[in-house]
Steps between C-alpha positions, in 0.01 A plus 500: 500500500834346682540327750518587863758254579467571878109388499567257295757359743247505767211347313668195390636464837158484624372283215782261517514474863585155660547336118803329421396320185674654241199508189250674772746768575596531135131518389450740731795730441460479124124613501557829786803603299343452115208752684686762636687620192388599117863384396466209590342291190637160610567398892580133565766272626657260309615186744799266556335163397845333414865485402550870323132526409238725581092433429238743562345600801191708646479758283277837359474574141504336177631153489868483543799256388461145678825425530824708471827338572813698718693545174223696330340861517484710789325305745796195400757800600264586819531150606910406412646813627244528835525918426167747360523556139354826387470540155357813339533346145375111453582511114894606551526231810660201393330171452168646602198321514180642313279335724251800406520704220432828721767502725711785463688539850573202745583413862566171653648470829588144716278370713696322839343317751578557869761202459708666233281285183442675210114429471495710135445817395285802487442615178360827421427625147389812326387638233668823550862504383786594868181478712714363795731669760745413739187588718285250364769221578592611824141490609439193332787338654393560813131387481658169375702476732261566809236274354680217344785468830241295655417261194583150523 
């Protein structure tokens, strides 16, 4: 199954309606997405807790890394340069992070509040090596944006 990123649009909308904190909407988005797709193995966000450092966040899936810093992996790229990484091969990215042993295809994309913060990132992973589009990230990038515009 994939996702029908136009339903999905409209059921988080609905679900996250009137929330601003960012963990509820996170929560939220992370379990309607990890559903609605058999590529996705791993949905969850990874937030902005500090200085260059990201911890994890809501998330579906086996347990994840609990801290990652900017300089390291894909969701540290995600997070410096503020632009989608789509990688169709984890073991020939550089500096990856085996956070699971699985993963075979990645991607992460920045998470921005209404304000212009970088809240974290959405990290998707899967166990199916290039089993993310331009698609994928253009949808994604746009439920992010719609939900998380009105976090605080």
């Amino acid at each position: 199954m994939r996702a029908n990123y136009a339903d999905l649009s409209k059921t988080i909308a609905a679900l996250t309606e009137g929330e601003t904190d960012p963990v509820a909407l996170m929560a939220t988005v992370a379990c309607e997405l990890h559903h609605s797709d058999d590529r996705f193995d791993w949905t969850g966000f990874y937030r902005v807790t500090g200085p260059d450092m990201l911890k994890i966040g809501p998330y579906q899936g086996g347990h994840g890394c609990l801290v990652i810093p900017f300089s390291r992996g894909v969701c540290g790229a995600a997070a410096r340069s503020g632009e989608v990484q789509l990688v169709d091969d984890v073991d020939a990215f550089p500096g990856h992070i085996a956070c699971a042993s699985s993963t075979r295809s990645e991607i992460v994309l920045p998470v921005w509040n209404g304000a212009g913060t970088l809240l974290g990132v959405l990290d998707i992973d899967s166990d199916q090596p290039a089993a993310f589009t331009a698609e994928d990230a253009g949808a994604l990038a746009m439920i992010l944006h719609d939900t998380f515009a009105k976090a605080n």
